[in-house]
N, C-alpha and C positions, 0 to 999 in steps of 0.2 A: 556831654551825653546825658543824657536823661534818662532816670530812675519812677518804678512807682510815685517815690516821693513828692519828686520836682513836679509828676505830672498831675499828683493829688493839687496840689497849689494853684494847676492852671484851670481845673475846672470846679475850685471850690477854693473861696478864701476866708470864710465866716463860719462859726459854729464849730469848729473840727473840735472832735472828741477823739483824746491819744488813752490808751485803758493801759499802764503797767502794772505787770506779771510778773513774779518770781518763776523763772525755769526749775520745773521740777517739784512743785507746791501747789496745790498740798503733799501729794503724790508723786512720785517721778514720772509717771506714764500720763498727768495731767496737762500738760503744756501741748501738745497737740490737742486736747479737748477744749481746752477753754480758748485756744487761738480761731477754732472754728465758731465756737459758741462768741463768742467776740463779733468776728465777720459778721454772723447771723442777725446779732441783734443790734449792730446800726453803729460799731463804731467807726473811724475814720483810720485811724493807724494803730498799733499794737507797739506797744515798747514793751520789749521781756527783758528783764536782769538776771544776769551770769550769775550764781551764786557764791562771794566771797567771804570769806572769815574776818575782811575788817574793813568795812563798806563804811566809810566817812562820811559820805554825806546822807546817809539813811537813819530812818530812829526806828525805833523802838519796833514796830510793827516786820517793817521791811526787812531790818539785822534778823529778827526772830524766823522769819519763812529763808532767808537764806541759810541760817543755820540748820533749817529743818531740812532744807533741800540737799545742802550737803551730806547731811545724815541718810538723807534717801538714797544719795547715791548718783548726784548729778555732777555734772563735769562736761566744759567747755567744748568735747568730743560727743558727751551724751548728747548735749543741746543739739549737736551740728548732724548728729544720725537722727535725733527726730525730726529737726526741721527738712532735709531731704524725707525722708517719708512722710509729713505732709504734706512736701510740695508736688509727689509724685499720686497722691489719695487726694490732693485737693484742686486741681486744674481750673477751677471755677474764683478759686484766692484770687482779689483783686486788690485787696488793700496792700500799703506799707508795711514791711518789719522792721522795725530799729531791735538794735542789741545794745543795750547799757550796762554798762560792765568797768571795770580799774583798771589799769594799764598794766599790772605785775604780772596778772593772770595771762593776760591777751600779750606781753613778753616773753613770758615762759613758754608759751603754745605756739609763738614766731610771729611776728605781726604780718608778714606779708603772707604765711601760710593763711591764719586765721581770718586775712581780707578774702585769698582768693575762695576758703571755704563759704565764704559769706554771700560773696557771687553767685557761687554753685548755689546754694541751698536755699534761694532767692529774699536774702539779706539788703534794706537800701539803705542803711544809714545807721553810724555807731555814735553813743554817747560814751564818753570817756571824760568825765570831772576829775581826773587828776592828769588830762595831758593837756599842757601850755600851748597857747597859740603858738608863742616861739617856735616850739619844739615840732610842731605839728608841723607849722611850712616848711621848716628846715631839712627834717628827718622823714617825714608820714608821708605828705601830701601827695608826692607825686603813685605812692602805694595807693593810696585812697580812688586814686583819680584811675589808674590802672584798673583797678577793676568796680567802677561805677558807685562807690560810698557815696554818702552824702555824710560829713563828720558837724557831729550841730553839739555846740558851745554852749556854756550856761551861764548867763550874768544876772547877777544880785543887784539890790536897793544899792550894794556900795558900789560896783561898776560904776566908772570914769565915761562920762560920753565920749570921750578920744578915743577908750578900749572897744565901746561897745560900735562905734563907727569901724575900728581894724575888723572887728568880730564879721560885722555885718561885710563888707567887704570880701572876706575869705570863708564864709557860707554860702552853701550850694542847698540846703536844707531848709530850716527853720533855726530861728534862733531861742531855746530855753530861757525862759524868765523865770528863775528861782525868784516866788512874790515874799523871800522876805528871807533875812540873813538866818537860819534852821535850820534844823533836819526836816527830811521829809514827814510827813505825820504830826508836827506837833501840835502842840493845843492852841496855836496862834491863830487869830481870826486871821479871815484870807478879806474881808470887807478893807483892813487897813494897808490894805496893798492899792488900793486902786491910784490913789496920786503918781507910785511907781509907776502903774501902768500907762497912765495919762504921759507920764515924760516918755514912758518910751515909742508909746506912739508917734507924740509927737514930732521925734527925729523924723519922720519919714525914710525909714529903713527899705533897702532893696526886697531883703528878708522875710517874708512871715514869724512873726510871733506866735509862741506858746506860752503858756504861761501854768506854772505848777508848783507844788508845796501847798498842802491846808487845802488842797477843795476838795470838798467833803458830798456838796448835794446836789441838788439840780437846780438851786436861789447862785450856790457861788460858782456853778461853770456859767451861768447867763452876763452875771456879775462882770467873769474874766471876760467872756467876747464881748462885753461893752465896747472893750478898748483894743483885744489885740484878737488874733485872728483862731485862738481855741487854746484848747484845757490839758491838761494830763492829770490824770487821776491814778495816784498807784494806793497809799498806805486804806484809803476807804472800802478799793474793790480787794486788796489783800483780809479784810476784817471780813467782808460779805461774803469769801469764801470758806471763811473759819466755821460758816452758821452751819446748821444740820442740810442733809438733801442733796442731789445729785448736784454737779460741777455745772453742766448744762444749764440746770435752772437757775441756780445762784447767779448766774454769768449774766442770764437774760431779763433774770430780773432786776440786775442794778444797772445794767445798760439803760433800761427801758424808763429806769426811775430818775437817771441823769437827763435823760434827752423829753420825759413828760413834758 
């Protein structure tokens, strides 16, 4: 069955700009604001992050606006009542939502609860870096598949091409190209990722590519669609919200400055 997502891939496969969000950041009442200002100003799918107390694959930037977010008052429940009232104030929404988020949290909340909220509250696809391919087909999948996820994997420089052939296989999504063994944010050039990106092209994957970690400007999202099929940008537009001025503007103006 087909999702926003699947169906973003069939009439575009070059250029996609994915923008991650902290839920709840700056502000709790922010995340409906900046998902419209997002749509508005030209991105292709939206990835928000659940906010968790010990988020392993994020640095410094990303740990700090989760932390703020929890302090605000955000919570797995909060996300799921505002994303039903913007799906009900927003009927013109045509883009993707992924939810990226840990596996303890999205446990504790019930997994199949939390998929079919996901459904409802019109959710296509979760990122979860600490749930094993294993574990996913064995236990998740047929949840996933229930109620219309798309579950999209992340592989690194050290990913096995055997893994990233299972990966690609058991993707209904895109498949995450972490461009270099990190956290998100760091001070790593993302130019020293392209050879990565060249092998993985070149498998010729069923899959679309993203590719994220280190892109910073609008030289390294051009950079990444050289090779794979678009970008995610979280820890740069979490810093462009930190600046003074309405969420609105800050929102439209670093969309505007990626895709120049």
């Amino acid at each position: 069955m087909k999702n926003k997502l699947t169906k973003l891939f069939e009439r575009k496969d070059r250029n996609l700009l994915n923008i991650f969000f902290t839920a709840g950041y700056p502000e709790l009442e922010d995340t409906p604001v900046i998902l419209k200002s997002l749509y508005d100003a030209g991105a292709d799918l939206v990835e928000i992050g659940i906010p968790f107390s010990d988020p392993l694959a994020d640095g410094p930037t990303i740990q700090e606006s989760s932390k703020q977010a929890l302090e605000n008052g955000m919570s797995i429940q909060k996300l799921f009542d505002q994303l039903n009232q913007f799906r009900i104030q927003n009927s013109e929404f045509r883009i993707p939502i992924l939810l990226m988020g840990y596996f303890n949290p999205i446990m504790q909340y019930g997994l199949e609860k939390f998929c079919k909220r996901c459904s409802e509250v019109g959710v296509d696809g979760l990122i979860i870096p600490d749930l094993p391919l294993e574990i996913y087909i064995s236990h998740y999948q047929a949840v996933f598949k229930k109620y219309n996820l798309s579950n999209i994997f992340l592989v690194t420089p050290q990913t096995s091409t055997e893994r990233i052939l299972q990966i690609d296989e058991q993707s209904t999504g895109f498949i995450y190209a972490v461009s270099s063994a990190s956290t998100t944010g760091s001070k790593s050039d993302f130019g020293s990722a392209s050879l990565y990106l060249e092998r993985l092209a070149s498998l010729g994957l069923k899959t679309p590519i993203l590719t994220g970690f280190n892109i910073k400007t609008a030289e390294d999202f051009q950079q990444a669609c050289q090779y794979v099929n678009g970008a995610i940008i979280g820890s740069a537009f979490i810093k462009a919200l930190q600046d003074d001025g309405k969420v609105e503007s800050k929102t439209n103006q670093f969309v505007k400055s990626i895709l120049s």
